[in-house]
N, C-alpha and C positions, 0 to 999 in steps of 0.2 A: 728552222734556221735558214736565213739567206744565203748563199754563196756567192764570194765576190768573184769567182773564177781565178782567182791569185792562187797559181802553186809556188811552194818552196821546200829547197831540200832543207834538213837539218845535217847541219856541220857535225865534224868530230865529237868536238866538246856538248853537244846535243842544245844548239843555240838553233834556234830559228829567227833569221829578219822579217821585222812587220811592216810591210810597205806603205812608204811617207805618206800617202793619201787615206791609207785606213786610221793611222794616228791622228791626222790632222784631222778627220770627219770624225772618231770621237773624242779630241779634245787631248791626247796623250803624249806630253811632253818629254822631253828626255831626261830621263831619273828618277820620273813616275813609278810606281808599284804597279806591278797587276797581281789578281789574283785567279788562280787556277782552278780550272773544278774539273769535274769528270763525271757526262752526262753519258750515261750508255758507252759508246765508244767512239764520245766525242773526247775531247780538250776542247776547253772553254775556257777563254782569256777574260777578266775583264777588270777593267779600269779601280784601282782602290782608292777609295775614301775612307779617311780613321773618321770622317764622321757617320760614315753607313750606321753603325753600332750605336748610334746615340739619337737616331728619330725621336722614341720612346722621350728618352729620358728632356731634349732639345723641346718636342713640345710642351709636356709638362714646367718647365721652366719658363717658357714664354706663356704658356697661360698663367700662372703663379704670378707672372710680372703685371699682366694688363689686367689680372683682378685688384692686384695695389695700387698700379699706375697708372692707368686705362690708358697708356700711349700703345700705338702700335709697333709690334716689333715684329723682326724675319730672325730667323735663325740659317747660315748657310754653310754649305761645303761647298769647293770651289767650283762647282758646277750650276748648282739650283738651292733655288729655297729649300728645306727640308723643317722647318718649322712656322710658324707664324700665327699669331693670334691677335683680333681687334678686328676692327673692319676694312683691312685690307689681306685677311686671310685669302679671303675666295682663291682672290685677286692674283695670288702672288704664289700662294703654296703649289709647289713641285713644278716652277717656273724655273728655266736658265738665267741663272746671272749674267749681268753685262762685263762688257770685259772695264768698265770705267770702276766696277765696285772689283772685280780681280785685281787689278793693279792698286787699290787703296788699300785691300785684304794684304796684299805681297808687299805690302811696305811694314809688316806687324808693327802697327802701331794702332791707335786710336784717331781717329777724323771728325772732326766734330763742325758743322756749317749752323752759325745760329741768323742766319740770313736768307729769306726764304725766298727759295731760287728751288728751280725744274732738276729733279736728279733722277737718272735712269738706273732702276735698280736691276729691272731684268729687259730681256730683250722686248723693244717695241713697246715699252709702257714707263711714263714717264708720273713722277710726282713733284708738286708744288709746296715743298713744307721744309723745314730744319730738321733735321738728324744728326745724329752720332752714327758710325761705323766701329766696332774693334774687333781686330781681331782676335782669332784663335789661333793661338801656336801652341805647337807640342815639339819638343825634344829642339825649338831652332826653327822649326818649318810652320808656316802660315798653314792653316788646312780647313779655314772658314772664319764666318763673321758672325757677331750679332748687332742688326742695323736697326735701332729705334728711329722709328718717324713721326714727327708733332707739329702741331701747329701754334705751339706756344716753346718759348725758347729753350733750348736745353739745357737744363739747371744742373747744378752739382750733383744733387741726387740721380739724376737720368744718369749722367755721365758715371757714377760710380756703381751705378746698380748695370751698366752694361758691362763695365770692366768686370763686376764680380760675374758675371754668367758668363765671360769669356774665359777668364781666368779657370773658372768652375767646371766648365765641358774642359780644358785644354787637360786641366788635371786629369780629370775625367778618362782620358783618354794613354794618359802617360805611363 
């Protein structure tokens, strides 16, 4: 374990504050989860994804799709890819999202660009093609995406075959 030399006391109520630059260096907003463990006689904070629990089942799903569809798709939580399959696996799997696909993911909707234009899915790597974005909501809360990428336009079929794997993990997860 690193130590960032940050001491704090714990208040009454047995609350500890995490100082704004530890949040901000991993990504933890206000209203965030963490989840707690107890390593020897540590406490160990760390950041929650409801997609953590769904690797497994996220790649299986996106392989399933590019055996039908042979388009390439990501599967993500709001942090990084956590699935992908086609030939932009390598490429992309267990990469951080950019914040251009976070703000499309926070709008829970579907985004669909059948116009082929440079889209940056993760940090410092840019792609030339049409996709779909939708996201994954559970309970109201956006909490990932699945982003199909093509070079031929995105048809009905793509668009509803991404809504059901979104739809599909959100359940998933409810």
């Amino acid at each position: 374990m690193k130590s960032t030399g940050v001491l704090r006391r714990i208040d009454d109520l047995g609350r500890v504050v995490i100082p704004k630059e530890i949040r901000k260096k991993l990504k933890i907003k206000n209203g965030e989860s963490l989840e707690i463990f107890i390593d020897n006689d540590a406490v160990v904070l760390k950041k929650y994804s409801y997609m953590s629990d769904l690797h497994e089942i996220a790649q299986n799903c996106s392989d399933s799709f590019y055996d039908v569809v042979n388009s390439n798709i990501l599967i993500t939580n709001l942090d990084n890819v956590i699935a992908a399959s086609g030939t932009l696996k390598k490429k992309y799997l267990g990469k951080e999202i950019s914040q251009k696909v976070i703000d499309i993911i926070s709008k829970r909707r579907t985004t669909i660009d059948n116009e082929s234009q440079s889209i940056q899915i993760v940090e410092d790597l840019e792609e030339e093609c049409k996709y779909i974005i939708s996201s994954v909501v559970v309970s109201g809360d956006a909490v990932g995406s699945v982003i199909i990428l093509s070079n031929e336009n995105i048809n009905d079929l793509i668009e509803k075959s991404a809504n059901f794997i979104s739809k599909f993990l959100g359940k998933h997860l409810e």
